[in-house]
Residue, then its C-alpha position, 0 to 999 in steps of 0.5 A: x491526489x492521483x492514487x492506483x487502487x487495487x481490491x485485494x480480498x476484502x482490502x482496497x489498497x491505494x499507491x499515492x505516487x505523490x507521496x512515495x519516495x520509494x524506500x521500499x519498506x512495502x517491497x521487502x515485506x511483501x515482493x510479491x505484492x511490490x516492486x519499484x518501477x523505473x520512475x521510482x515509485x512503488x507499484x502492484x505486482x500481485x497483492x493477491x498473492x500476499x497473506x491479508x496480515x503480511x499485505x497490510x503490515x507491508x503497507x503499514x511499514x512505509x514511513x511516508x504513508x503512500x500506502x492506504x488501506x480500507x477494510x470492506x466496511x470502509x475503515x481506514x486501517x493503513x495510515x491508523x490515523x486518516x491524513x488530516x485527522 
């Protein structure tokens, strides 16, 4: 899985371009944080600017799971439940 990674805060969040379809649930949560390329795949534009709750919910609001997110300790927070688990 090749992933674009981000730290925001006390967040990692991950793009899986593999799995994005671009619905853009993430965009028109959070557009401040992403935007659809020209390829078609949702990517970073300034997360850091976006409210931890809102960013989170952002990534939580895409219906494929191309959105993860771990807290600082590791935690898997977006999908709640880990792919394969």
């Amino acid at each position: 899985m090749a992933t674009n990674e981000r730290e925001v805060g006390d967040l990692r969040i991950a793009i899986d371009p593999s799995l994005c379809v671009a619905f853009a649930d993430c965009v028109t949560l959070a557009p401040e944080a992403f935007h659809v390329n020209d390829d078609g795949i949702v990517a970073f534009v300034e997360p850091q600017r976006v409210a931890r709750e809102r960013l989170i919910a952002a990534c939580d609001a895409c219906p494929v799971d191309a959105l993860l997110v771990w807290d600082a300790t590791g935690n898997q927070l977006v999908p709640a439940t880990p792919r394969g688990g």
